[in-house]
Backbone atoms as SQL, in Angstrom:
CREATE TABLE atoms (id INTEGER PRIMARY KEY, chain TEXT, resi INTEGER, resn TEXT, atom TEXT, x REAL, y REAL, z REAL);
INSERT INTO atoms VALUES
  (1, 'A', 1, 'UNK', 'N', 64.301, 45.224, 111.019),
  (2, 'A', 1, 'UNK', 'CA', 65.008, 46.461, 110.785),
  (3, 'A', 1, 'UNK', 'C', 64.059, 47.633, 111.068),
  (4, 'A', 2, 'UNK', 'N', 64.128, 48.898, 112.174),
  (5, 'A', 2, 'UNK', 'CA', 63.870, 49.664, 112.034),
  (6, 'A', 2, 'UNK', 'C', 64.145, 50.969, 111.336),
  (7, 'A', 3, 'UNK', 'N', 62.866, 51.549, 110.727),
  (8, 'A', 3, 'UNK', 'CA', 63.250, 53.043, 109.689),
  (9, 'A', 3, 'UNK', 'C', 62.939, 54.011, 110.491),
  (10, 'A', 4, 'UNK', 'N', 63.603, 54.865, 110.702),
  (11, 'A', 4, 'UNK', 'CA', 63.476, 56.575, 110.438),
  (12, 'A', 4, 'UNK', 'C', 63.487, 57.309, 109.839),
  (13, 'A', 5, 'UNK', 'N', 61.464, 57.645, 109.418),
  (14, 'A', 5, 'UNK', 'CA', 61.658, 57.891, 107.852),
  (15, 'A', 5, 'UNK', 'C', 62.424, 59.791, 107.940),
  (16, 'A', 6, 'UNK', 'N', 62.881, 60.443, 108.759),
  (17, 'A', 6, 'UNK', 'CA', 63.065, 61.761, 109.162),
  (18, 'A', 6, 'UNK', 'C', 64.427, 61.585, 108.929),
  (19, 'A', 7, 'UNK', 'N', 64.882, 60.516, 109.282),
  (20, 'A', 7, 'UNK', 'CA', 66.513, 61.009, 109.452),
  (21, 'A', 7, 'UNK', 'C', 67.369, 61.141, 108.245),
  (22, 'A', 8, 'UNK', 'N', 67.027, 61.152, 107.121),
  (23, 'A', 8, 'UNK', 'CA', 67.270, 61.690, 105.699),
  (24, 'A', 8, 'UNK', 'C', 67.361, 63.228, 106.008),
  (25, 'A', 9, 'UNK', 'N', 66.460, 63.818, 106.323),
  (26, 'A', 9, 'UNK', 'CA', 65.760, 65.106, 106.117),
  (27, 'A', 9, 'UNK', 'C', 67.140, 65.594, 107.161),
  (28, 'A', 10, 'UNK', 'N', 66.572, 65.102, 108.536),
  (29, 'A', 10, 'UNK', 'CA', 68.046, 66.096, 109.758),
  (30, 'A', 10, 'UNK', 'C', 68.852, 65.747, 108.717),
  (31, 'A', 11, 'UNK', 'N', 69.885, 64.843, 108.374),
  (32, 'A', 11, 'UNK', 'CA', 71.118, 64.898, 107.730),
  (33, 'A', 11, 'UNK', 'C', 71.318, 65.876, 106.665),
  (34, 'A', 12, 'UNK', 'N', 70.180, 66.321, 106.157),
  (35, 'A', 12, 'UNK', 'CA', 69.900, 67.157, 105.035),
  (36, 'A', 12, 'UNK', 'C', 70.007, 68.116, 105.963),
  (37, 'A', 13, 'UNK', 'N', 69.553, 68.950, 106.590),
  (38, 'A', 13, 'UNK', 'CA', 69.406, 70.339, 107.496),
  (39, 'A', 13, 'UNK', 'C', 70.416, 70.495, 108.143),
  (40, 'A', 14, 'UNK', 'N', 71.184, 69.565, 108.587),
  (41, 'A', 14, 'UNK', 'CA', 72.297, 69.286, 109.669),
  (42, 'A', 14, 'UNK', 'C', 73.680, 70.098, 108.711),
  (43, 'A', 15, 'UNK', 'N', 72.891, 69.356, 107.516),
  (44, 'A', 15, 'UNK', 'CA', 74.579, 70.159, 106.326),
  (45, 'A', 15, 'UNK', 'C', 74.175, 71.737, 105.896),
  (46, 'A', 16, 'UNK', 'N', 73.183, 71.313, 105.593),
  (47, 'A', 16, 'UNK', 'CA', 72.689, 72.973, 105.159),
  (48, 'A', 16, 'UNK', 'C', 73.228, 74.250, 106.067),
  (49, 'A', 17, 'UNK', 'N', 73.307, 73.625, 107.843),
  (50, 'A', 17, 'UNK', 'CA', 73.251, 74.681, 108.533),
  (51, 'A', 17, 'UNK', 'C', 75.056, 74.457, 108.889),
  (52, 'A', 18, 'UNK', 'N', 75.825, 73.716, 108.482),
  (53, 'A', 18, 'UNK', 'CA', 76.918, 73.525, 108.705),
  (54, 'A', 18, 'UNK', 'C', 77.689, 74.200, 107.333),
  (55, 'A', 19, 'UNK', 'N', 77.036, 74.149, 105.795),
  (56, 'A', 19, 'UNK', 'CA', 77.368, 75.039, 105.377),
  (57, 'A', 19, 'UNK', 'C', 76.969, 76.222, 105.166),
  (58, 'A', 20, 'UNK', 'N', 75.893, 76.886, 105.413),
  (59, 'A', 20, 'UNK', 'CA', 76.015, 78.327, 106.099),
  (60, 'A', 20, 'UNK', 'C', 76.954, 78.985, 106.694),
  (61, 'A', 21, 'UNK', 'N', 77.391, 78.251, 107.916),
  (62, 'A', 21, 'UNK', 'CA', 78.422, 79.078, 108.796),
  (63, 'A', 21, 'UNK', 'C', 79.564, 78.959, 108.222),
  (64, 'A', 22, 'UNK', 'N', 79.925, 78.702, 106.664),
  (65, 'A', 22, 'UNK', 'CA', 81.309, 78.503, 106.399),
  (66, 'A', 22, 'UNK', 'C', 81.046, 79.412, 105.018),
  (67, 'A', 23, 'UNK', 'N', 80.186, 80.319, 104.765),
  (68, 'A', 23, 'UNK', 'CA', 80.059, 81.044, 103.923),
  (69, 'A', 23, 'UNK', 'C', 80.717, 82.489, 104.512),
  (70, 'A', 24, 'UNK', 'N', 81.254, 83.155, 103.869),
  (71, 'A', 24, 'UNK', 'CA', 81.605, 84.744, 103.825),
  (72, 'A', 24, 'UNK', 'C', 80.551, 85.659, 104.147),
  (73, 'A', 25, 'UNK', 'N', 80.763, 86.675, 104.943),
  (74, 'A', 25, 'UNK', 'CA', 80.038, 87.490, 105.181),
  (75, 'A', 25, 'UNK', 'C', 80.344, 88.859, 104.517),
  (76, 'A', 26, 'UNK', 'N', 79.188, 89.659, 104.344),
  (77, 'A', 26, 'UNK', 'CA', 79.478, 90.934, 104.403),
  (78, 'A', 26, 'UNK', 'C', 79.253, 91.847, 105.164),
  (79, 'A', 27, 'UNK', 'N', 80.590, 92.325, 105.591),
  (80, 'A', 27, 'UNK', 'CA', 80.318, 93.780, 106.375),
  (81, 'A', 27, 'UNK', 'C', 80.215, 95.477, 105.839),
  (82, 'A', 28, 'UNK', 'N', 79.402, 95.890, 105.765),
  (83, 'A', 28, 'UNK', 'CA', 78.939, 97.298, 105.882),
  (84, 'A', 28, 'UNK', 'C', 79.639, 98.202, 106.238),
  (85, 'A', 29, 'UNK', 'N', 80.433, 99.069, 105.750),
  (86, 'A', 29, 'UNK', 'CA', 81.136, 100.522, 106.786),
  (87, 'A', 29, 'UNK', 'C', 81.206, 101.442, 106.028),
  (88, 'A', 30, 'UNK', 'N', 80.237, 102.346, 106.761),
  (89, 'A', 30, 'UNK', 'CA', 79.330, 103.693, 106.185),
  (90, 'A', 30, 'UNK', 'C', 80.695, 104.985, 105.835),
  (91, 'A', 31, 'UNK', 'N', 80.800, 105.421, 105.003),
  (92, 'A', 31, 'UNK', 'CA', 82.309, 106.873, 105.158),
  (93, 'A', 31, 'UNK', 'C', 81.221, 108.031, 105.377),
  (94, 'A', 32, 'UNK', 'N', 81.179, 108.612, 106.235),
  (95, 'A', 32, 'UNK', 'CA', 80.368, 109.309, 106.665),
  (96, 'A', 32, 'UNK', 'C', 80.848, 110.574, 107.857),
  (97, 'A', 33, 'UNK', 'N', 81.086, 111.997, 106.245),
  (98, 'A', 33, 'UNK', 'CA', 81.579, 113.178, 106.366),
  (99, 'A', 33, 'UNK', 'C', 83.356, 112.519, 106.106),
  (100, 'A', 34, 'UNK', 'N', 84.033, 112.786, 107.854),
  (101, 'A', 34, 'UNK', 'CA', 85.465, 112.185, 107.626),
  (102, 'A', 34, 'UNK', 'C', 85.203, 111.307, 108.392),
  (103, 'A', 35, 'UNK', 'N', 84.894, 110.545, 108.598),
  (104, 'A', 35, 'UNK', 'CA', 84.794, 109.148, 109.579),
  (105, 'A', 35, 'UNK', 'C', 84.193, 107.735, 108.667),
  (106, 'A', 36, 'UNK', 'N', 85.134, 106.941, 109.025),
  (107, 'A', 36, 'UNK', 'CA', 84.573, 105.061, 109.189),
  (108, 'A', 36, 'UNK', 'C', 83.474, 105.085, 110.152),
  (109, 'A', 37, 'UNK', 'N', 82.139, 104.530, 109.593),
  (110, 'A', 37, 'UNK', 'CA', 81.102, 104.117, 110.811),
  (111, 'A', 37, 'UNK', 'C', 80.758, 102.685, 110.378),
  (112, 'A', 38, 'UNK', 'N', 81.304, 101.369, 111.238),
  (113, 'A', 38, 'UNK', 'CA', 81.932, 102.093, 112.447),
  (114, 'A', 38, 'UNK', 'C', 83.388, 102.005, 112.651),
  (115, 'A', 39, 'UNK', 'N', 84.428, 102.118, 113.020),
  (116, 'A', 39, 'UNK', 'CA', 85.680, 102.803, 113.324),
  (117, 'A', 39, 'UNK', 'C', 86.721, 101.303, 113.395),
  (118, 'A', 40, 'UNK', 'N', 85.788, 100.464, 113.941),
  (119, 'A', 40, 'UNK', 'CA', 86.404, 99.253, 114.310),
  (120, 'A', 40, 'UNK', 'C', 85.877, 98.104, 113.977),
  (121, 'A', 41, 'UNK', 'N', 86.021, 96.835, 113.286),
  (122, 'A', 41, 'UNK', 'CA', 85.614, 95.670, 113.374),
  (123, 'A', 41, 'UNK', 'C', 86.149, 94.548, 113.119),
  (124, 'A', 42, 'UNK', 'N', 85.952, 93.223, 113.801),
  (125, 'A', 42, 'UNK', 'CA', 86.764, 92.071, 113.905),
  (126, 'A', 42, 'UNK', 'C', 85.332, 91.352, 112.807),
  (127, 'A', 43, 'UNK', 'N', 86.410, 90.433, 111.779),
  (128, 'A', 43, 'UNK', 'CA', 85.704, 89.797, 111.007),
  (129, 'A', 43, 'UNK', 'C', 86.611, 88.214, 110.653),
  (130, 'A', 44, 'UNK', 'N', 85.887, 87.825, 110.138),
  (131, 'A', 44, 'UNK', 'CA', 86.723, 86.261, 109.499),
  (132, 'A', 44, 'UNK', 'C', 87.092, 86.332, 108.181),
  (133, 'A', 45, 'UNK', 'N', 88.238, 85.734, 108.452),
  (134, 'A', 45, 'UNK', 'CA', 88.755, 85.594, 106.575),
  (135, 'A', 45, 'UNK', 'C', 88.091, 85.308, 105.760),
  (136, 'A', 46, 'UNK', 'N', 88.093, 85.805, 104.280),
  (137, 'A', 46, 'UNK', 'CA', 86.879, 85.291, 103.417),
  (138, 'A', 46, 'UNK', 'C', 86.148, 86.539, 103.499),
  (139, 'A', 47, 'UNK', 'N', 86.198, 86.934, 104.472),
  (140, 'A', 47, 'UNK', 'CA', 84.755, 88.032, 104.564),
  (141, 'A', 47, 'UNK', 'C', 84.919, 89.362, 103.583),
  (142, 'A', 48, 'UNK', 'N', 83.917, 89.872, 103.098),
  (143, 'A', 48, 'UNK', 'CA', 83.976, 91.328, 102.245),
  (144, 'A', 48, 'UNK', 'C', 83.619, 92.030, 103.273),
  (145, 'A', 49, 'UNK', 'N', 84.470, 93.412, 103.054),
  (146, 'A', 49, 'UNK', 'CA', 83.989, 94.584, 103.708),
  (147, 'A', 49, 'UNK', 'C', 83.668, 95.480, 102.503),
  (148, 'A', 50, 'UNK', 'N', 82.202, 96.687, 102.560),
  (149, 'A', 50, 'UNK', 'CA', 81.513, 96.806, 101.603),
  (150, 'A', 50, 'UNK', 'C', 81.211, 98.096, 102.095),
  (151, 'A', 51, 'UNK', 'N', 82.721, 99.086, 101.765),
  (152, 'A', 51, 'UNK', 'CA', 82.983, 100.875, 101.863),
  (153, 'A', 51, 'UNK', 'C', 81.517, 101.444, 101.289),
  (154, 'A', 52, 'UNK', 'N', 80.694, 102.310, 101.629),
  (155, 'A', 52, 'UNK', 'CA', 79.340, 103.013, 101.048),
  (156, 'A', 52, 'UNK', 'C', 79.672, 104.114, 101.751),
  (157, 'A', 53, 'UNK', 'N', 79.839, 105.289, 100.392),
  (158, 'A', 53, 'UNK', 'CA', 80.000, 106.600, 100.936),
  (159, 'A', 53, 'UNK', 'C', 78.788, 107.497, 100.551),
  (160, 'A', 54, 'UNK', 'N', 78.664, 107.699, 102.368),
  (161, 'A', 54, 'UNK', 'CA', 77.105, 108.259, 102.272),
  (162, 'A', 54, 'UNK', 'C', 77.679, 109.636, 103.044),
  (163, 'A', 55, 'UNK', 'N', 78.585, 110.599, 102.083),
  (164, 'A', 55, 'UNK', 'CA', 78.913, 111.658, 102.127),
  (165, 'A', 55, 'UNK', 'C', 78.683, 112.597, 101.515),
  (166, 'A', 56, 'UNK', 'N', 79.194, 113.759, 101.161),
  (167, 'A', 56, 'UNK', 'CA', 78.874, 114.716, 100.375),
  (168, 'A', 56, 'UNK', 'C', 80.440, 114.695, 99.547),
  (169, 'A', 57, 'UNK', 'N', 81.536, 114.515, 100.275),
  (170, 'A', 57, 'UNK', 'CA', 82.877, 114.248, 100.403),
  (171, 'A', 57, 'UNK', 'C', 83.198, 112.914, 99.396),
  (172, 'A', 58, 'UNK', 'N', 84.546, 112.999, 98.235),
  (173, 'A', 58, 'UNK', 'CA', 84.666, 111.924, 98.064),
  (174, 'A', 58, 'UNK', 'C', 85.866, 111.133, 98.662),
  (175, 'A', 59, 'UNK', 'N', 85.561, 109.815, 98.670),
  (176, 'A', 59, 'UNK', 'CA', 86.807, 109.354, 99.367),
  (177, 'A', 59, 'UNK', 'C', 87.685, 108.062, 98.435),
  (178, 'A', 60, 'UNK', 'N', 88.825, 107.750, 99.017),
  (179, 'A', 60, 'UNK', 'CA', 89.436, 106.642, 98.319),
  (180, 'A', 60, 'UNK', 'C', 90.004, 105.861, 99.454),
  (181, 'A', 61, 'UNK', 'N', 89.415, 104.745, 99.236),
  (182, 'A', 61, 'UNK', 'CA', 89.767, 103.576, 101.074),
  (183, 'A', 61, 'UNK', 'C', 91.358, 103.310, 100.632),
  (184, 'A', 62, 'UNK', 'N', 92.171, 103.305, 101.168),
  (185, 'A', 62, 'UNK', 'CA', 93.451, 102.341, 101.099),
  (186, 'A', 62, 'UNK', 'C', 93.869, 102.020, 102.392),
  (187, 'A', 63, 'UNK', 'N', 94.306, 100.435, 101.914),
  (188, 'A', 63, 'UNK', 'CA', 95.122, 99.891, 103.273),
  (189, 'A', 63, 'UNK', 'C', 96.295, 100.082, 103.278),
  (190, 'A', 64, 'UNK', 'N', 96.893, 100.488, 104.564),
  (191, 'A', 64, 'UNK', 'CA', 97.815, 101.133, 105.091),
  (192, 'A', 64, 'UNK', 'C', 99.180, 100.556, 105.407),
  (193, 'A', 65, 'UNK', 'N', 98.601, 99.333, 106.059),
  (194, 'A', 65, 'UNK', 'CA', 99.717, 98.126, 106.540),
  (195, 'A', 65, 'UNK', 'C', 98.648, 97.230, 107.453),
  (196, 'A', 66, 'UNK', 'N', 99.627, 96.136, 107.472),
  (197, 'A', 66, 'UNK', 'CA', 98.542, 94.658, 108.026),
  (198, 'A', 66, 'UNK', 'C', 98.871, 93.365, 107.246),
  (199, 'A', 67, 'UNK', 'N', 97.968, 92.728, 107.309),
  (200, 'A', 67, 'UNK', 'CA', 97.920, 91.078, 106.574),
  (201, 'A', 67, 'UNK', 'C', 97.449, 91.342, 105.238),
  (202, 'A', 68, 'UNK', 'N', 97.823, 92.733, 104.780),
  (203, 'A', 68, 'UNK', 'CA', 97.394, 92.755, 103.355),
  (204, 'A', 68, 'UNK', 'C', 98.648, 93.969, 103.018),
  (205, 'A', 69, 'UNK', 'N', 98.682, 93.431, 101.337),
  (206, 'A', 69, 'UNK', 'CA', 99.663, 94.478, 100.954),
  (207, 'A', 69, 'UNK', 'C', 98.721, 96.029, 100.914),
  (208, 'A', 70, 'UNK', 'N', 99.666, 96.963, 100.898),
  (209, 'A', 70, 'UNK', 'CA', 99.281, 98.092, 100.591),
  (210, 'A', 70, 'UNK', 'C', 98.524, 98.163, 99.295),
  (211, 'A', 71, 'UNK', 'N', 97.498, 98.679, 99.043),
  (212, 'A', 71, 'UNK', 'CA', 96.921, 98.892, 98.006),
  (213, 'A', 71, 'UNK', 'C', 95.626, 100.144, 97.770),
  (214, 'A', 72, 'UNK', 'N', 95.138, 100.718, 97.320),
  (215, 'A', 72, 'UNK', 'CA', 93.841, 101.579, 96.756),
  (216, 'A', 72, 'UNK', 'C', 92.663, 101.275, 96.427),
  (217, 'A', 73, 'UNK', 'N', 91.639, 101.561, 96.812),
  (218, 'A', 73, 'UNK', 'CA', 90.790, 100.885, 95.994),
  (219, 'A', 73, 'UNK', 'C', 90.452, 102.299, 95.677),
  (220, 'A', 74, 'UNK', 'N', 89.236, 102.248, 94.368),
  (221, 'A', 74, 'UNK', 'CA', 88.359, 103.134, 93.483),
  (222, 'A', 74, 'UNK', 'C', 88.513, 104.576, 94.184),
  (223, 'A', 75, 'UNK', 'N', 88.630, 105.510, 93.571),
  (224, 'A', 75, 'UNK', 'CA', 87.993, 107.024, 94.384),
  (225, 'A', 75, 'UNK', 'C', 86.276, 106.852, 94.247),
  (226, 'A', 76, 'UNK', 'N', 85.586, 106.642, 95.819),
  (227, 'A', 76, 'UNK', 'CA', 83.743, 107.071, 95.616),
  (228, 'A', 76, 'UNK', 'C', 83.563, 108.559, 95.743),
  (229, 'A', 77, 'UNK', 'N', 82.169, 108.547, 95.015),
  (230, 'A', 77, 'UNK', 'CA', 81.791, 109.775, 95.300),
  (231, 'A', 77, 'UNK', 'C', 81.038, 109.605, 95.937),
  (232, 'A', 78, 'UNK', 'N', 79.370, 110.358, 96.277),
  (233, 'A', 78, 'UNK', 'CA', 78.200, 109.982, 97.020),
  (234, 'A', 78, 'UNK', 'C', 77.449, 109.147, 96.517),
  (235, 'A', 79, 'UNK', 'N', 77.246, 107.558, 97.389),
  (236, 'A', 79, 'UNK', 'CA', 76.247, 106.750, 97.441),
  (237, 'A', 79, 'UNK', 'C', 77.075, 105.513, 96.260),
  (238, 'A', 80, 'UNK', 'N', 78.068, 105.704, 96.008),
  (239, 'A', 80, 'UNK', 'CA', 79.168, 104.840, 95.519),
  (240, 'A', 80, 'UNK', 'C', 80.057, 103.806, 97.050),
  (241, 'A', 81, 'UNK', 'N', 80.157, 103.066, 95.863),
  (242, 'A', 81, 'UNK', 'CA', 80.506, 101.429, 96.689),
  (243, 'A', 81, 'UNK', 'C', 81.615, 100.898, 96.358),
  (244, 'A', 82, 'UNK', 'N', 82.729, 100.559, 97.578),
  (245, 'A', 82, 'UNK', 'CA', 83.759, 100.118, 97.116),
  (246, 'A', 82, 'UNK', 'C', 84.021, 98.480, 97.866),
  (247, 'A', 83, 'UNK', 'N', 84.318, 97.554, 97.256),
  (248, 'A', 83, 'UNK', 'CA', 84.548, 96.480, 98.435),
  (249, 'A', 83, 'UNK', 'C', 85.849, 96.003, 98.103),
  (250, 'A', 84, 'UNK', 'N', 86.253, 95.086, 99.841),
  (251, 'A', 84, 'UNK', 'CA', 87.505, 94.387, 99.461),
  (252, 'A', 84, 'UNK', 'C', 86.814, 93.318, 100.322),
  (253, 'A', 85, 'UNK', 'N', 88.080, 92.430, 99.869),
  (254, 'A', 85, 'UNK', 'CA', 88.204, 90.771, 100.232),
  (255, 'A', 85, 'UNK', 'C', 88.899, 90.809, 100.816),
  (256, 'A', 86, 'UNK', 'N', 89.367, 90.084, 102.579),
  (257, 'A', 86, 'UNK', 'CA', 90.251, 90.338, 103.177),
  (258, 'A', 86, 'UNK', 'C', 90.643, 88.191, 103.283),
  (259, 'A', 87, 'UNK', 'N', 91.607, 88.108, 102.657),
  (260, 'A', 87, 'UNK', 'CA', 92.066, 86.698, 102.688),
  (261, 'A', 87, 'UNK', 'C', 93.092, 86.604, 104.342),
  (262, 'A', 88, 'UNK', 'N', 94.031, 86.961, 104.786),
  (263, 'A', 88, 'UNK', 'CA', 94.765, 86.821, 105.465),
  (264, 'A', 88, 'UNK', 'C', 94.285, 87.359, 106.945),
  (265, 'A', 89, 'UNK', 'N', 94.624, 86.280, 107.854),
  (266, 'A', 89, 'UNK', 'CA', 94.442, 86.883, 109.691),
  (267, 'A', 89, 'UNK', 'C', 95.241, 88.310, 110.107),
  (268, 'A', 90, 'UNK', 'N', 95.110, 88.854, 110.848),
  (269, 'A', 90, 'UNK', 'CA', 95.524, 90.027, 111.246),
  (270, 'A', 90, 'UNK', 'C', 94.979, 90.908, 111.586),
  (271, 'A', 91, 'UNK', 'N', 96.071, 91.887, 111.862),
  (272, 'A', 91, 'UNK', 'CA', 95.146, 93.368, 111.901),
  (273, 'A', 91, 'UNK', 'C', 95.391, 94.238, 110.310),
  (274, 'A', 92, 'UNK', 'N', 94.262, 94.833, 110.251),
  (275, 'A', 92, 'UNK', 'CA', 94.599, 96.051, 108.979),
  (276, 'A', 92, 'UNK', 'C', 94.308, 97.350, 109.450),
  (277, 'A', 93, 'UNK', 'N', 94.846, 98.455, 109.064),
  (278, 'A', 93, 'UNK', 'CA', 94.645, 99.671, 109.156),
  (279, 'A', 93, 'UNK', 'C', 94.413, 100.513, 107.873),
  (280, 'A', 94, 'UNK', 'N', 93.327, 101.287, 107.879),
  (281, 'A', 94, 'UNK', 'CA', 92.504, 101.322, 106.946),
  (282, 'A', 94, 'UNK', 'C', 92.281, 103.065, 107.125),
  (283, 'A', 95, 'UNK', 'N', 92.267, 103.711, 105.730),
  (284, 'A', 95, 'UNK', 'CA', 92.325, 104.996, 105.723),
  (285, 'A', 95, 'UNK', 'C', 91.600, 105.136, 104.500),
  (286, 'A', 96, 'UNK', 'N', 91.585, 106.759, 104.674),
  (287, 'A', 96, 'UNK', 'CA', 91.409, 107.409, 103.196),
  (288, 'A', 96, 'UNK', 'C', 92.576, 107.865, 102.606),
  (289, 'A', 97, 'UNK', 'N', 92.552, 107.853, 101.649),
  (290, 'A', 97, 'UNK', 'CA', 93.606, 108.615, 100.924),
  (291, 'A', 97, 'UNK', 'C', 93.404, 110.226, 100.816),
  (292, 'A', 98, 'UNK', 'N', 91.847, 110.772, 100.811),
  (293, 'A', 98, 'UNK', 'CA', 92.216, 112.090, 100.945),
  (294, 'A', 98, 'UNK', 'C', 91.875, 112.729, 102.165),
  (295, 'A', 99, 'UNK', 'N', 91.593, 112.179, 103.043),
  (296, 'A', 99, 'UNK', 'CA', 91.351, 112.059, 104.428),
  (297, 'A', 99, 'UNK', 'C', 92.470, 111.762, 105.536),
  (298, 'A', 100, 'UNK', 'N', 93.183, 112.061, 105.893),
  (299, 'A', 100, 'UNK', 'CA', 93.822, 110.988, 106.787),
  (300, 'A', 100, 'UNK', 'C', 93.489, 111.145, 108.076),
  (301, 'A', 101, 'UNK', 'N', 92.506, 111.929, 108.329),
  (302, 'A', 101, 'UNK', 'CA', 92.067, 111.581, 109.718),
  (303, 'A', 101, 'UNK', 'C', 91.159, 110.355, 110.021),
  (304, 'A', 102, 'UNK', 'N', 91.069, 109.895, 108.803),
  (305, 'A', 102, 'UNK', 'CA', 90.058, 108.408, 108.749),
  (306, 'A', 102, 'UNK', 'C', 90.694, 107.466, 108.915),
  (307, 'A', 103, 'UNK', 'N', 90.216, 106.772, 110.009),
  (308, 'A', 103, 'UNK', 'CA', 90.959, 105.362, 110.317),
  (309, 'A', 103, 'UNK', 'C', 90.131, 104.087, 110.469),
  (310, 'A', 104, 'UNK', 'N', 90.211, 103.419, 110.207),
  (311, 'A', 104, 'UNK', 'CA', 89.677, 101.766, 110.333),
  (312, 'A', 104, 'UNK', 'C', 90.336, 100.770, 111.004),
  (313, 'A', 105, 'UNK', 'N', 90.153, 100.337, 112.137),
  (314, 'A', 105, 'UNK', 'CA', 91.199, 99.120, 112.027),
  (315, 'A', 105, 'UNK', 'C', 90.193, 97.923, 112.240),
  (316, 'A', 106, 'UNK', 'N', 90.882, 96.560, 111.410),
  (317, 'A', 106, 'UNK', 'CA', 89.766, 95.861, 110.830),
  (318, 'A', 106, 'UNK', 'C', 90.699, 94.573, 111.446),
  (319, 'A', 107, 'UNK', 'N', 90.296, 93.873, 112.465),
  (320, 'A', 107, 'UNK', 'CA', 90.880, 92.659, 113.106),
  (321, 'A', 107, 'UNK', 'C', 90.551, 91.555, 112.400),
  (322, 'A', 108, 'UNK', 'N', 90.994, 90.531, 111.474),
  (323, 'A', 108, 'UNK', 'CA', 90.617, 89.634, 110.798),
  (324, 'A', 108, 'UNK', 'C', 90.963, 87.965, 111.604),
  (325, 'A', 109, 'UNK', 'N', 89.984, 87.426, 111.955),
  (326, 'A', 109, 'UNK', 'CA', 89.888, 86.242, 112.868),
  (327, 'A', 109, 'UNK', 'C', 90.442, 84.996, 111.531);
């Protein structure tokens, strides 16, 4: 019988790196003055998106319409953090509430 005393270890690394890529990510999008930076992004379900208003301006994110119901999140002020969980594929469109020249649209894979 031959051993491979290693091949414990790959099978070990092999999962590690197979569950990595099935973890959630977070995405970043700066509110900055009246603008989403950045304006657009395609992400995977599961994933958080993680509003940081690095304004002087306060804002309140709500989704608009999409693979998510309408809803509000928190009013930020400066250097305040709002996140959501986006469960469902689609597109979302993404605003401020006291803004409406702010738009997001957030493609969910």
């Amino acid at each position: 019988m031959i051993r491979y005393p290693f091949a414990g270890l790959a099978g070990v690394l092999l999962l590690a790196v197979v569950g990595a890529e099935a973890r959630a990510a977070d995405v970043s999008i700066s509110e900055r003055d009246m603008a989403f930076v950045p304006d657009h992004v395609t992400i995977k379900q599961g994933d958080r998106i993680i509003f940081r208003n690095d304004s002087d301006l306060s804002h309140q994110v709500i989704v608009a319409k999409g693979a998510a119901p309408d809803m509000a999140l928190a009013k930020q002020h400066r250097g305040e953090t709002a996140t959501l969980t986006i469960s469902a594929r689609g597109t979302l469109e993404i605003g401020c509430d006291f803004h409406p020249m702010m738009t997001l649209t957030v493609t969910v894979e």
